[in-house]
N, CA, C and O atoms as a Maestro MAE file, in Angstrom:
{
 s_m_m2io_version
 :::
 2.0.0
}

f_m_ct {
 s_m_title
 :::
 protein
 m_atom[340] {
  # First column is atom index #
  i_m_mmod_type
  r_m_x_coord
  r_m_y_coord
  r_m_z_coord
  i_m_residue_number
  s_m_chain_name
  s_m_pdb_residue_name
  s_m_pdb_atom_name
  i_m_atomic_number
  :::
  1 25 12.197 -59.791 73.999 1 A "UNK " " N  " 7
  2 3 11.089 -59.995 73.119 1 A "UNK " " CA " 6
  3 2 11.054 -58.977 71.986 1 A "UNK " " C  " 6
  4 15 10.806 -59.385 70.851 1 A "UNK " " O  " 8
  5 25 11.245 -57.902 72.167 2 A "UNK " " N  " 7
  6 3 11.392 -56.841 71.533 2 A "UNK " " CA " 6
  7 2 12.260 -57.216 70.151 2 A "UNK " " C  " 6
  8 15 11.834 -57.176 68.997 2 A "UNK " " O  " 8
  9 25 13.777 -57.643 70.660 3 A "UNK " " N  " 7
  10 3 14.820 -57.733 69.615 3 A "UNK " " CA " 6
  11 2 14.476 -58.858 68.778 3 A "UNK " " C  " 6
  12 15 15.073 -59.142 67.740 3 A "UNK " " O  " 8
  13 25 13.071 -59.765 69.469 4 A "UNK " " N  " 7
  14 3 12.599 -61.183 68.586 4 A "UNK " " CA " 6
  15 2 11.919 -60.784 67.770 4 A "UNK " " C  " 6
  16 15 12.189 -61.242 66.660 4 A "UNK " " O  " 8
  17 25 10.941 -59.956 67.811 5 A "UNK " " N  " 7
  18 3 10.141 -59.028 66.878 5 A "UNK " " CA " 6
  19 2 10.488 -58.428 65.967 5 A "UNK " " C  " 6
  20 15 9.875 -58.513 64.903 5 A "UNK " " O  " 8
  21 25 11.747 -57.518 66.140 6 A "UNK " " N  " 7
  22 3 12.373 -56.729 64.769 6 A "UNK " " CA " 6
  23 2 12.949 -57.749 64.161 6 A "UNK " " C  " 6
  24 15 12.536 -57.893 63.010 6 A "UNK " " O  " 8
  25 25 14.067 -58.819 64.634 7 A "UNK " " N  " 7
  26 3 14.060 -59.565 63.943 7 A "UNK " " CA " 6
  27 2 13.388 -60.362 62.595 7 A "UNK " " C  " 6
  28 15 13.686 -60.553 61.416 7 A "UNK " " O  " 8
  29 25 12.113 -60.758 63.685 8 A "UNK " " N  " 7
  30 3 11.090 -61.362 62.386 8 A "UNK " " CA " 6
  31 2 10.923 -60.327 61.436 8 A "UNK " " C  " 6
  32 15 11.282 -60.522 60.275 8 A "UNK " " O  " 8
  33 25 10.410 -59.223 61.791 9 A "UNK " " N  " 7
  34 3 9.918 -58.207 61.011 9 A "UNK " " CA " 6
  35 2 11.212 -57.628 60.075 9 A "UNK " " C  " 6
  36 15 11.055 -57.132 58.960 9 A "UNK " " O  " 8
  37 25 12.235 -57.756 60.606 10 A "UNK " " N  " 7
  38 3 13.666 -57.661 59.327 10 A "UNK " " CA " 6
  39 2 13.701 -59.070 58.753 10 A "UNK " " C  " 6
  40 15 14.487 -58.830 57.836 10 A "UNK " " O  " 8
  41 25 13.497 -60.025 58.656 11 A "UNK " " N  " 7
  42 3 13.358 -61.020 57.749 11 A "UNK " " CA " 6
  43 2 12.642 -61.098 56.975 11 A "UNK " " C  " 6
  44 15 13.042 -61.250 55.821 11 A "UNK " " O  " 8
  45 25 11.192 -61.028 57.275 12 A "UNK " " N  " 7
  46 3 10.133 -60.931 56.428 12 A "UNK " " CA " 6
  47 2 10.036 -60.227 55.423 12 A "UNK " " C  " 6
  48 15 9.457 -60.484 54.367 12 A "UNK " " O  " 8
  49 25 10.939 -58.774 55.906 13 A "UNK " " N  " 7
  50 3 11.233 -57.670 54.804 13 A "UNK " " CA " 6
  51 2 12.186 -58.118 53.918 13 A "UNK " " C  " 6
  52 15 12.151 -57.894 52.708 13 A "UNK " " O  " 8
  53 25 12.964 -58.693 54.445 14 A "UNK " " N  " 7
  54 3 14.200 -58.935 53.324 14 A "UNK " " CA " 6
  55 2 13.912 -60.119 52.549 14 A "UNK " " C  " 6
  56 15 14.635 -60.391 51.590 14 A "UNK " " O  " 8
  57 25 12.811 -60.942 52.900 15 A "UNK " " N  " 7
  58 3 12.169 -62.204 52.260 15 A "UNK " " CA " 6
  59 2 11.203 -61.205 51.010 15 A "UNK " " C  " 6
  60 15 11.245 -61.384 49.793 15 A "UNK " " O  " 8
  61 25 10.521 -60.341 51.614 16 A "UNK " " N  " 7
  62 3 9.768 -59.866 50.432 16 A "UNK " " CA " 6
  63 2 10.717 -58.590 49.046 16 A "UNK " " C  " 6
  64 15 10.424 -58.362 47.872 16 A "UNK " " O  " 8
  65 25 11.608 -58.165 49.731 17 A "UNK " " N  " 7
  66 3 12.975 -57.690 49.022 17 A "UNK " " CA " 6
  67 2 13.251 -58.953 47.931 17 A "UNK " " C  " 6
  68 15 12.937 -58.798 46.751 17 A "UNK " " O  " 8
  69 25 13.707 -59.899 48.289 18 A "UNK " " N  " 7
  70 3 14.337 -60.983 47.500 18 A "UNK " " CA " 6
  71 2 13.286 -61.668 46.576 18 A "UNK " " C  " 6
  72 15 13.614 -62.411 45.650 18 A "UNK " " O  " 8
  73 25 12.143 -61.397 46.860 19 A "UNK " " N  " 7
  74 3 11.313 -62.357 46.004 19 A "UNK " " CA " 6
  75 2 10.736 -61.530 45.108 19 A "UNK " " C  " 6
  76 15 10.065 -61.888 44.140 19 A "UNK " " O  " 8
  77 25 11.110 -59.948 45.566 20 A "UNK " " N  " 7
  78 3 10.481 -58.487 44.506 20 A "UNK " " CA " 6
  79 2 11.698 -59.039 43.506 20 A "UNK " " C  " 6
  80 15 11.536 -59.408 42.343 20 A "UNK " " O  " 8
  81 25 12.554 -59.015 44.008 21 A "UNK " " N  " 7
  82 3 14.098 -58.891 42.809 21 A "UNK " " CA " 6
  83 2 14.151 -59.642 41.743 21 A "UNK " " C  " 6
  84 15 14.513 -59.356 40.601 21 A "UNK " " O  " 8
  85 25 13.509 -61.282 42.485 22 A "UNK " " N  " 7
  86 3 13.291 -62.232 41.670 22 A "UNK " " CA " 6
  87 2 12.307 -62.014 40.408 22 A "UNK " " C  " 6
  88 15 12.583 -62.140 39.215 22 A "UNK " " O  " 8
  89 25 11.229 -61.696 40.935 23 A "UNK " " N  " 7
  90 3 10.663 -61.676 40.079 23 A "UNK " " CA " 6
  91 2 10.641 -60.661 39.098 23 A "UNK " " C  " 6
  92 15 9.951 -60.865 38.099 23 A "UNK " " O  " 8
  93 25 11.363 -59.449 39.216 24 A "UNK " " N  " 7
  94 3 11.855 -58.783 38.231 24 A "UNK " " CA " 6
  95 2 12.539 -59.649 37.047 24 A "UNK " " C  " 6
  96 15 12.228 -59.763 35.862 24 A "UNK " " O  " 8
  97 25 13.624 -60.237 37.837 25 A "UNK " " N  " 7
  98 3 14.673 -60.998 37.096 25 A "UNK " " CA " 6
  99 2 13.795 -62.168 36.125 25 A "UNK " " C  " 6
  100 15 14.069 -62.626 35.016 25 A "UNK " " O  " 8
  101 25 13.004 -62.347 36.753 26 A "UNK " " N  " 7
  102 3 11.807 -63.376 35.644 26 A "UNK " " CA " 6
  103 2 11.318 -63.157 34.702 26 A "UNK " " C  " 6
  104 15 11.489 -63.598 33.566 26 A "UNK " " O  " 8
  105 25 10.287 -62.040 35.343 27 A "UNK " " N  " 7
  106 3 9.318 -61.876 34.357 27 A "UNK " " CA " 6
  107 2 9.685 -60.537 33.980 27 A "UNK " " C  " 6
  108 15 8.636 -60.028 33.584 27 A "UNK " " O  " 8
  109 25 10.894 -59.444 33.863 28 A "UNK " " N  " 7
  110 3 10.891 -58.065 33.705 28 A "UNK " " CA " 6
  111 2 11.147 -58.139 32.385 28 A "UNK " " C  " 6
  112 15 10.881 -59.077 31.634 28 A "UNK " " O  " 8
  113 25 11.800 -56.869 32.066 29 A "UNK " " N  " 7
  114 3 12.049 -56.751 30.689 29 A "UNK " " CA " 6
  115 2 13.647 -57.519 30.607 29 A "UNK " " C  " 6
  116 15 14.352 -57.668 31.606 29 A "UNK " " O  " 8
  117 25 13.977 -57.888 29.438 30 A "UNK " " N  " 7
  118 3 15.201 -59.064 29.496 30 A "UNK " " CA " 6
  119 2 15.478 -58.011 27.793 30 A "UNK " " C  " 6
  120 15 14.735 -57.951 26.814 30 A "UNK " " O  " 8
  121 25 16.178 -57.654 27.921 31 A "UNK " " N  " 7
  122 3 17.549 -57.071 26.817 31 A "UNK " " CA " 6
  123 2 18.059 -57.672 26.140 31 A "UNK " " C  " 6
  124 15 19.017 -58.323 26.558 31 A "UNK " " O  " 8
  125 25 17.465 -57.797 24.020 32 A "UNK " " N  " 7
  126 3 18.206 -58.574 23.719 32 A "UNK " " CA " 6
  127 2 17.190 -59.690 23.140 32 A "UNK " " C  " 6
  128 15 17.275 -60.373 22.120 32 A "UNK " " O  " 8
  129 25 16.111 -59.632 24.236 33 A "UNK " " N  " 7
  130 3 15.266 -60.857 23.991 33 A "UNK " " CA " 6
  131 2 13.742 -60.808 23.454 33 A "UNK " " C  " 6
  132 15 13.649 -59.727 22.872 33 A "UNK " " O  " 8
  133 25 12.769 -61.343 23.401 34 A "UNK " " N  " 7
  134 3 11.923 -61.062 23.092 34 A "UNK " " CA " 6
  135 2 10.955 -59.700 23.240 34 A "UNK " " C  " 6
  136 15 10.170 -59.345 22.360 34 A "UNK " " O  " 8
  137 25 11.160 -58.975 24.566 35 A "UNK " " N  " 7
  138 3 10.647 -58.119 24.363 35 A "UNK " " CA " 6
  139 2 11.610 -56.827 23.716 35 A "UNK " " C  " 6
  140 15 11.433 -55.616 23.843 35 A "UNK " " O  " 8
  141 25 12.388 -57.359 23.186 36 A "UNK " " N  " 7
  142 3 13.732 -56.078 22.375 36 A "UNK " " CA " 6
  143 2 13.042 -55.199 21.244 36 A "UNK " " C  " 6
  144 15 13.311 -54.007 21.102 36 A "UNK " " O  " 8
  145 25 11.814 -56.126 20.177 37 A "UNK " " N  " 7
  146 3 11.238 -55.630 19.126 37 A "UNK " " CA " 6
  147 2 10.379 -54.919 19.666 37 A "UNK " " C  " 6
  148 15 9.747 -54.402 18.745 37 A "UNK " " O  " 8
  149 25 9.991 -54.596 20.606 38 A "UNK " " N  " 7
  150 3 8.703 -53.850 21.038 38 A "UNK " " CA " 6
  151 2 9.558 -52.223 21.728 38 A "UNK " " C  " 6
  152 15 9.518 -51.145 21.135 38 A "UNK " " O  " 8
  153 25 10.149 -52.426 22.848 39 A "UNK " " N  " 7
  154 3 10.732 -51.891 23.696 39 A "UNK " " CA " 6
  155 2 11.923 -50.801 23.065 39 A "UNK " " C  " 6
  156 15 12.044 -49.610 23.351 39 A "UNK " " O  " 8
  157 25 12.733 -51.598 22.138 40 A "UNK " " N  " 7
  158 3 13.916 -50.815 21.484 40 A "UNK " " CA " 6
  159 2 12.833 -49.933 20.085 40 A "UNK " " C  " 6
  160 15 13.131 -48.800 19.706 40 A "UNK " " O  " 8
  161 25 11.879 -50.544 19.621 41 A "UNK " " N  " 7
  162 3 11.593 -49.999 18.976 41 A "UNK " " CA " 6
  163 2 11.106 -48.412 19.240 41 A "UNK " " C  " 6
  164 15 11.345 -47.409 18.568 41 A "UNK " " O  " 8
  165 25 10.123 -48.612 20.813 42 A "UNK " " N  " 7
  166 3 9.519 -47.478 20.819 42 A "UNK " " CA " 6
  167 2 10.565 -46.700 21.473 42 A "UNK " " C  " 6
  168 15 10.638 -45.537 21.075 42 A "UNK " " O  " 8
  169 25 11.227 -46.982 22.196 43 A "UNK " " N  " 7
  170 3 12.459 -45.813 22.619 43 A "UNK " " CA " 6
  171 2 13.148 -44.971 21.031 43 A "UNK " " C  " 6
  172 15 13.249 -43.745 21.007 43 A "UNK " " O  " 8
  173 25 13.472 -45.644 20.086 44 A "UNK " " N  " 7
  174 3 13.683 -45.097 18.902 44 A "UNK " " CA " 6
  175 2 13.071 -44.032 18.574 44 A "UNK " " C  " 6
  176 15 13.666 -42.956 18.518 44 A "UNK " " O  " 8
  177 25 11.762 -44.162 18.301 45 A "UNK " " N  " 7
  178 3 10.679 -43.700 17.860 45 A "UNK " " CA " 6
  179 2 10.579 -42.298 18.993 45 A "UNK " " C  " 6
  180 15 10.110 -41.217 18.640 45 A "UNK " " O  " 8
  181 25 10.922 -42.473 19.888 46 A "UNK " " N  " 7
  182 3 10.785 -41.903 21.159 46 A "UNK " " CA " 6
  183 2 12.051 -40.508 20.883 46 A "UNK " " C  " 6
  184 15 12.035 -39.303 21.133 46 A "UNK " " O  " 8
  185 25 12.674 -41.084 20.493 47 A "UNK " " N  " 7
  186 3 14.495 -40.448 20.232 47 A "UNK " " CA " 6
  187 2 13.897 -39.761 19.141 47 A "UNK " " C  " 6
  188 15 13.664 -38.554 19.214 47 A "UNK " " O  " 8
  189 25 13.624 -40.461 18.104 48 A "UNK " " N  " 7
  190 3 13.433 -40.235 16.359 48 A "UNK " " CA " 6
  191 2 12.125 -40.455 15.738 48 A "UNK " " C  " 6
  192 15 11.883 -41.504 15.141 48 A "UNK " " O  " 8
  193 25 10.939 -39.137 15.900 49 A "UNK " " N  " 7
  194 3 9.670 -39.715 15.314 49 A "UNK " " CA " 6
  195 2 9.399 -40.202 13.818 49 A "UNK " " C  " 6
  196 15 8.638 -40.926 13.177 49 A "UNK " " O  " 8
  197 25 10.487 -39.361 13.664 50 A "UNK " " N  " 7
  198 3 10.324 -40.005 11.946 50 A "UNK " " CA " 6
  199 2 11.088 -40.959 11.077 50 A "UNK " " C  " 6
  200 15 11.408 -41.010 9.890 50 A "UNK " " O  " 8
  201 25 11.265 -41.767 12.256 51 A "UNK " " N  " 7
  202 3 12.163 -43.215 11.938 51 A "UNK " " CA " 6
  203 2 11.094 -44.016 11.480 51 A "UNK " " C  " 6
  204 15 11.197 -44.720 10.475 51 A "UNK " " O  " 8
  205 25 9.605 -43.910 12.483 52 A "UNK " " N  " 7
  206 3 8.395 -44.515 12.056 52 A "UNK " " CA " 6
  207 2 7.044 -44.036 11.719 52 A "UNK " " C  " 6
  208 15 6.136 -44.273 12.517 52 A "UNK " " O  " 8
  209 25 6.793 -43.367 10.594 53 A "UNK " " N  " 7
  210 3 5.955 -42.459 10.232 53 A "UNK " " CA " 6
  211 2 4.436 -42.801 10.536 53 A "UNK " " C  " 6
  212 15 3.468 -42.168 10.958 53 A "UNK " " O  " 8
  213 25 4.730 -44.353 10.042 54 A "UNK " " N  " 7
  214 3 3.630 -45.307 9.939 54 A "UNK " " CA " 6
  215 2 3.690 -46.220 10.965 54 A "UNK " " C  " 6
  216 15 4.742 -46.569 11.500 54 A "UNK " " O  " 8
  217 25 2.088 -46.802 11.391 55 A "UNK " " N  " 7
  218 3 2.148 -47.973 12.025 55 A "UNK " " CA " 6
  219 2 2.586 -47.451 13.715 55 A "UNK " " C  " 6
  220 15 1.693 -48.003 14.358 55 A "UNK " " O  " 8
  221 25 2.913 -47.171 14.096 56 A "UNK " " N  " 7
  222 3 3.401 -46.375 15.522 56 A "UNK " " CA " 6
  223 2 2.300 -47.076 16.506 56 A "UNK " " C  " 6
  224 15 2.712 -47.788 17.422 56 A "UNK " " O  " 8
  225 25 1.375 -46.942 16.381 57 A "UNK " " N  " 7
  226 3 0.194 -47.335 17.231 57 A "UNK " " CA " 6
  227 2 0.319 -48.529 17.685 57 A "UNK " " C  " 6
  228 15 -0.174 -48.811 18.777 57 A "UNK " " O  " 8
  229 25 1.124 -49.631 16.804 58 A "UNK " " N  " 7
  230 3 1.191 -50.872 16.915 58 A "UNK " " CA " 6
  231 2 2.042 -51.665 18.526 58 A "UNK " " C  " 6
  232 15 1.801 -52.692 19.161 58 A "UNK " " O  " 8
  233 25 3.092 -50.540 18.681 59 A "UNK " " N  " 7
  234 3 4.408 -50.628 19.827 59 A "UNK " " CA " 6
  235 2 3.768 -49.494 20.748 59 A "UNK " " C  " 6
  236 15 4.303 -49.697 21.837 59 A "UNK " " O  " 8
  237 25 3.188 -48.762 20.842 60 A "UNK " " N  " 7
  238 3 2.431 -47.708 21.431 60 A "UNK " " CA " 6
  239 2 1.553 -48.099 22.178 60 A "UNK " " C  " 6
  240 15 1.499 -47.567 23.287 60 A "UNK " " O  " 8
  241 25 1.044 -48.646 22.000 61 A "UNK " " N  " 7
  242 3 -0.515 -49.521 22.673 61 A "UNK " " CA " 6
  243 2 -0.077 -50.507 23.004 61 A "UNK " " C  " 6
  244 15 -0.931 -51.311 23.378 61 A "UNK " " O  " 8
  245 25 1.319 -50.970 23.058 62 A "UNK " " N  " 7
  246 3 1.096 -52.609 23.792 62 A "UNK " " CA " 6
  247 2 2.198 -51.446 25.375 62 A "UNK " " C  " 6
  248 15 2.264 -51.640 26.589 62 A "UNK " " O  " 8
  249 25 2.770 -50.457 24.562 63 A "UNK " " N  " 7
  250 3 3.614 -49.632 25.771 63 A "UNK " " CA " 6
  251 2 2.837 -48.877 26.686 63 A "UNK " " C  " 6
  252 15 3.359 -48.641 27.775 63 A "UNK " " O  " 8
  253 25 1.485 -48.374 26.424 64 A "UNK " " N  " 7
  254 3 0.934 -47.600 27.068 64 A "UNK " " CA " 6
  255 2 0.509 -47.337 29.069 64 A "UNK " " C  " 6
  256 15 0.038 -46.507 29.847 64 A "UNK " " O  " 8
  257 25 1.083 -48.686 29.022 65 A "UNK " " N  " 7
  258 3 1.076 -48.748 30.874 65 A "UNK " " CA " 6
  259 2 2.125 -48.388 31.411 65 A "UNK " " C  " 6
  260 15 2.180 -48.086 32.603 65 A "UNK " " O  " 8
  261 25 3.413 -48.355 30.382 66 A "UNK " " N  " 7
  262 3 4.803 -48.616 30.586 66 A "UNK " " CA " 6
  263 2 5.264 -46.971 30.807 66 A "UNK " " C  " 6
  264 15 4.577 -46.102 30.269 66 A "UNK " " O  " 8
  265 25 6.335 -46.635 31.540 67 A "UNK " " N  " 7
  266 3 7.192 -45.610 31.382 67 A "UNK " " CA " 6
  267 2 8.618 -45.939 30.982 67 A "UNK " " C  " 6
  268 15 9.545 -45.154 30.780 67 A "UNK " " O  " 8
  269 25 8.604 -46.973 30.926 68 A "UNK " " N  " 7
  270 3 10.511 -47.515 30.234 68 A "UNK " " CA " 6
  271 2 10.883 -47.326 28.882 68 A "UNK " " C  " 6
  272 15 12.020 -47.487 28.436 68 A "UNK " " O  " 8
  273 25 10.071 -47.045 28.368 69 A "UNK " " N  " 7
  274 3 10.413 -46.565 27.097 69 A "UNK " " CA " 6
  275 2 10.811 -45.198 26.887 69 A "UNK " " C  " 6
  276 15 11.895 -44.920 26.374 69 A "UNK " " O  " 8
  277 25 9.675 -44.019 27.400 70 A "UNK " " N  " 7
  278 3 9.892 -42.492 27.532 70 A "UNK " " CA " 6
  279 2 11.377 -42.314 28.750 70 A "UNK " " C  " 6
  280 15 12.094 -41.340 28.978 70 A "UNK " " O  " 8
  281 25 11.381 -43.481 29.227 71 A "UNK " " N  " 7
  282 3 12.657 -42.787 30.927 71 A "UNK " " CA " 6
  283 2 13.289 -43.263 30.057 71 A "UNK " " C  " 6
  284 15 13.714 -42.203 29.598 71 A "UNK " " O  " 8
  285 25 13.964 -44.443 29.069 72 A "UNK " " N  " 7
  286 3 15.183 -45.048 28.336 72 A "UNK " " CA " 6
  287 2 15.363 -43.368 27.474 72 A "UNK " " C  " 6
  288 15 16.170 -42.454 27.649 72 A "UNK " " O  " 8
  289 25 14.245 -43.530 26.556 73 A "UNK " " N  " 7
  290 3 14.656 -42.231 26.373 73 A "UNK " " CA " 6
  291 2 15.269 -41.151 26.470 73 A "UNK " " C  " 6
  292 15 16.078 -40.623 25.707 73 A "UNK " " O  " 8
  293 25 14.815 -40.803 27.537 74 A "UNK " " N  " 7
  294 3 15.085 -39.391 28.287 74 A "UNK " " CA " 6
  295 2 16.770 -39.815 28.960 74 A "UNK " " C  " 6
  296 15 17.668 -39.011 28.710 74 A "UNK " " O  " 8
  297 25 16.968 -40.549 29.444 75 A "UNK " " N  " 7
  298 3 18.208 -41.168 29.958 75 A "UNK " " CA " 6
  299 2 19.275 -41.306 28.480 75 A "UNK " " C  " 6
  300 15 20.485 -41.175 28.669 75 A "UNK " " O  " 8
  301 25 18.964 -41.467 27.603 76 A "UNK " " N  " 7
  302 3 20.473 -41.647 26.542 76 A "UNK " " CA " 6
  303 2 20.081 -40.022 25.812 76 A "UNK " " C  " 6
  304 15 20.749 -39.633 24.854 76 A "UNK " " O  " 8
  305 25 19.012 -39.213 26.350 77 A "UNK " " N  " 7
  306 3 19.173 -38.080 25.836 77 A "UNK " " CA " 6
  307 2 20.289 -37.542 26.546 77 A "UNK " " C  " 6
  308 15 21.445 -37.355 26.165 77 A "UNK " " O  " 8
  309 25 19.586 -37.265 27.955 78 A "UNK " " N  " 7
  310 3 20.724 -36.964 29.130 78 A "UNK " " CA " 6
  311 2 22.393 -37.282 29.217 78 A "UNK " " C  " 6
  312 15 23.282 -36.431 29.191 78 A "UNK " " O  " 8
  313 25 22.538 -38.566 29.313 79 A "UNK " " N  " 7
  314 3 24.162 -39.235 29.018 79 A "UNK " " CA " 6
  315 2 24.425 -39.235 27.686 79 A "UNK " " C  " 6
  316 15 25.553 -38.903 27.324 79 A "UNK " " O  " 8
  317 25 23.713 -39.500 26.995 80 A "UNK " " N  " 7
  318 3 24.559 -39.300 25.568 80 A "UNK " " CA " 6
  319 2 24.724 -40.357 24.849 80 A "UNK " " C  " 6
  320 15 24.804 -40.333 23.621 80 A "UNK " " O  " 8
  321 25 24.822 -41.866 25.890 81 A "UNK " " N  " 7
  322 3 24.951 -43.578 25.500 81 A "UNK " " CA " 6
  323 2 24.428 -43.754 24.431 81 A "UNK " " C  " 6
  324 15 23.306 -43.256 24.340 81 A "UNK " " O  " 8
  325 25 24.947 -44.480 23.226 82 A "UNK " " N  " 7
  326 3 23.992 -45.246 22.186 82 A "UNK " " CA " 6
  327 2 23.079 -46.117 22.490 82 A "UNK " " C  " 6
  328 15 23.131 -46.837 23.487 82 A "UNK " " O  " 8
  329 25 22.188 -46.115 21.664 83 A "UNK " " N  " 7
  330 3 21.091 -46.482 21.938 83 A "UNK " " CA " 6
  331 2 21.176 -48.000 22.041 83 A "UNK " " C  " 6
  332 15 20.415 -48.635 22.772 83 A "UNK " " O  " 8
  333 25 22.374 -48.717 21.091 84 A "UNK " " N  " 7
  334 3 22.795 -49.915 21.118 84 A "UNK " " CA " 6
  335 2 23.521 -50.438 22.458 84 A "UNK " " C  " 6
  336 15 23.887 -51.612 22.388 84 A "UNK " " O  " 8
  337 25 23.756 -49.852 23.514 85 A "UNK " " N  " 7
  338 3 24.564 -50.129 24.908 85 A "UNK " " CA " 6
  339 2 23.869 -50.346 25.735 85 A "UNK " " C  " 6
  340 15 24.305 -50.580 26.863 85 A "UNK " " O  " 8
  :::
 }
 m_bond[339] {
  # First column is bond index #
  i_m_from
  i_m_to
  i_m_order
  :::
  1 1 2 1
  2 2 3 1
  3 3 4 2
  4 3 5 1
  5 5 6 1
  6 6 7 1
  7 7 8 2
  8 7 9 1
  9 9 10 1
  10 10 11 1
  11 11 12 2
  12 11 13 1
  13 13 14 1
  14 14 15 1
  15 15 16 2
  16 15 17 1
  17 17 18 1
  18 18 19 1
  19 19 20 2
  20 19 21 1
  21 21 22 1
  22 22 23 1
  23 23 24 2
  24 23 25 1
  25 25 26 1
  26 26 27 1
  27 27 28 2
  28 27 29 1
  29 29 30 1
  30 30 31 1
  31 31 32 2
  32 31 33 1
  33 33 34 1
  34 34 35 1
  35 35 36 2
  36 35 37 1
  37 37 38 1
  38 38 39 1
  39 39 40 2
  40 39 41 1
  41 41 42 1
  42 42 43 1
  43 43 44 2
  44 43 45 1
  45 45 46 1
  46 46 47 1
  47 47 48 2
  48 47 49 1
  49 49 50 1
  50 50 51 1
  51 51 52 2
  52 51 53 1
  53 53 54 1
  54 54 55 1
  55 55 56 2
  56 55 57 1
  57 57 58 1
  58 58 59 1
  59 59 60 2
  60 59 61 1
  61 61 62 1
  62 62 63 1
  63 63 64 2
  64 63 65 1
  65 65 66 1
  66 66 67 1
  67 67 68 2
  68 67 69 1
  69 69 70 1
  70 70 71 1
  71 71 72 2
  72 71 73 1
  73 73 74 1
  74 74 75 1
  75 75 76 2
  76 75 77 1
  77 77 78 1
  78 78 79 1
  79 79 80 2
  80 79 81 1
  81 81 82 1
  82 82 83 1
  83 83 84 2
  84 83 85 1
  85 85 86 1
  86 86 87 1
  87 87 88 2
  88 87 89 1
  89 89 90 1
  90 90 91 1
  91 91 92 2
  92 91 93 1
  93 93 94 1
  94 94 95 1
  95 95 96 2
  96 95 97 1
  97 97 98 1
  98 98 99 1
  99 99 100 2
  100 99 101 1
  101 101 102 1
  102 102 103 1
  103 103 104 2
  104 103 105 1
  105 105 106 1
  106 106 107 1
  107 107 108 2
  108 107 109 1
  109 109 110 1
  110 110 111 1
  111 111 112 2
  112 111 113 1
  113 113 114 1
  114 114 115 1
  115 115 116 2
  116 115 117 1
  117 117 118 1
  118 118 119 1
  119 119 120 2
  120 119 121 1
  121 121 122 1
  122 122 123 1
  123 123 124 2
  124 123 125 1
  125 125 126 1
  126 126 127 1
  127 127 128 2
  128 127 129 1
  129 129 130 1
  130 130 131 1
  131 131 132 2
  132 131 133 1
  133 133 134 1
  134 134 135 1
  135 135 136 2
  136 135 137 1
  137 137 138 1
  138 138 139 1
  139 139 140 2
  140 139 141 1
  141 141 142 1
  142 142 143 1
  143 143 144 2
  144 143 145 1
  145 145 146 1
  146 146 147 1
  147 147 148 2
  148 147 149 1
  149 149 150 1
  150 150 151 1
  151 151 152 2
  152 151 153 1
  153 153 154 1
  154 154 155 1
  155 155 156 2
  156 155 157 1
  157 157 158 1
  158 158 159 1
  159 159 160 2
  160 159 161 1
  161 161 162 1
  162 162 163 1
  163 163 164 2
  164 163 165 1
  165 165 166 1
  166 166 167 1
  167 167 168 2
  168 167 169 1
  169 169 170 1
  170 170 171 1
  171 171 172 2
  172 171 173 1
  173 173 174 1
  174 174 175 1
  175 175 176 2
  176 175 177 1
  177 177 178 1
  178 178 179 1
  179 179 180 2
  180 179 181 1
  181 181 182 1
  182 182 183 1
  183 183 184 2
  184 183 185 1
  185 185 186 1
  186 186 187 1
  187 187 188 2
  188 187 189 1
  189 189 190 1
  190 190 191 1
  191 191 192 2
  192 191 193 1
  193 193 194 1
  194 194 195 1
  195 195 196 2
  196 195 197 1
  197 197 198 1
  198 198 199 1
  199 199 200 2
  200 199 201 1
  201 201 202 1
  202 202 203 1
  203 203 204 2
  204 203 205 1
  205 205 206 1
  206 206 207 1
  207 207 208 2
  208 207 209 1
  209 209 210 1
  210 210 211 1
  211 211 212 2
  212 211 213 1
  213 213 214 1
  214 214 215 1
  215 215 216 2
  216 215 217 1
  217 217 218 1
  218 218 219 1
  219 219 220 2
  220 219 221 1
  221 221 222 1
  222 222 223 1
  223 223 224 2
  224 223 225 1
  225 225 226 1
  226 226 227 1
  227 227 228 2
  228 227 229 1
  229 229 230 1
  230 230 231 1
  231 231 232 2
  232 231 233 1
  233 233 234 1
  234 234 235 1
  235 235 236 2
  236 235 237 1
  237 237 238 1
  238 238 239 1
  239 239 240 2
  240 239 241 1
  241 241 242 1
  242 242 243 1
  243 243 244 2
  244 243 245 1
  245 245 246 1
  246 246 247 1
  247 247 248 2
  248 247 249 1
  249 249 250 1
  250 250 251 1
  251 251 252 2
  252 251 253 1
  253 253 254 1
  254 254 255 1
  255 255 256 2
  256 255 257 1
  257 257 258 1
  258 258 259 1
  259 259 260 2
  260 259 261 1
  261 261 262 1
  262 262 263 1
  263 263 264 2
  264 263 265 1
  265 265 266 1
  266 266 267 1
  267 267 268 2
  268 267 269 1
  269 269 270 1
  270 270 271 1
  271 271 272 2
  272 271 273 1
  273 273 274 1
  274 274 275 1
  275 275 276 2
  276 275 277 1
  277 277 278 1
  278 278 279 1
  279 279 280 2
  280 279 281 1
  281 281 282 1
  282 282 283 1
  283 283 284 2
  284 283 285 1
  285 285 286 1
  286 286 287 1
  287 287 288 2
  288 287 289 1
  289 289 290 1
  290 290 291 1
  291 291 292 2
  292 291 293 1
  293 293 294 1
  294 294 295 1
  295 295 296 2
  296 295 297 1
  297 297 298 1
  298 298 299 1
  299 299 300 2
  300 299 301 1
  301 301 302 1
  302 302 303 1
  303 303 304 2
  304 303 305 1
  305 305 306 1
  306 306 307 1
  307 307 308 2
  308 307 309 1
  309 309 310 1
  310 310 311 1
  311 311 312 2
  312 311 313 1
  313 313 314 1
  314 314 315 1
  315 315 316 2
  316 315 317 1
  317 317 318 1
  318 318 319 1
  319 319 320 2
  320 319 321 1
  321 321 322 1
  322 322 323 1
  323 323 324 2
  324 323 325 1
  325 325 326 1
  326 326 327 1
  327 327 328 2
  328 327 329 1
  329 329 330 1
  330 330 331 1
  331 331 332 2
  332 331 333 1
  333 333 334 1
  334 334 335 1
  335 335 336 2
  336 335 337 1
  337 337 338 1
  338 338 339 1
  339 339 340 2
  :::
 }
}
């Protein structure tokens, strides 16, 4: 009974694993695509404040829940990657 139990309880986990992944893959950020003008912008800005002197508030405030912009950041500071890769 025991080994019927972990069982379920390792399925269920790996059911809620697979449907986390999914829905990343759905609804996450997609590279490239619509959310590219928002996202690439503020990592820029993030890299280079005075790429956007003006207007900033605009990509700022729709990012403000977000940390993927400041960690993209901080990550092609770290490695060195263009910002285009």
């Amino acid at each position: 009974m025991v080994t019927s139990t972990r069982r379920s309880l390792f399925a269920e986990i790996l059911l809620v694993l697979l449907l986390t992944i999914l829905g990343f893959a759905v609804i996450g950020y997609h590279p490239g695509l619509e959310d590219d003008g928002v996202y690439l912008t503020a990592i820029k800005a993030d890299l280079n404040p005075s790429l956007y002197p003006h207007d900033r508030n605009f990509f700022q405030l729709q990012l403000q829940a977000t940390l993927f912009d400041g960690a993209m950041a901080r990550a092609i500071n770290l490695t060195g990657i263009s910002v285009a890769w």
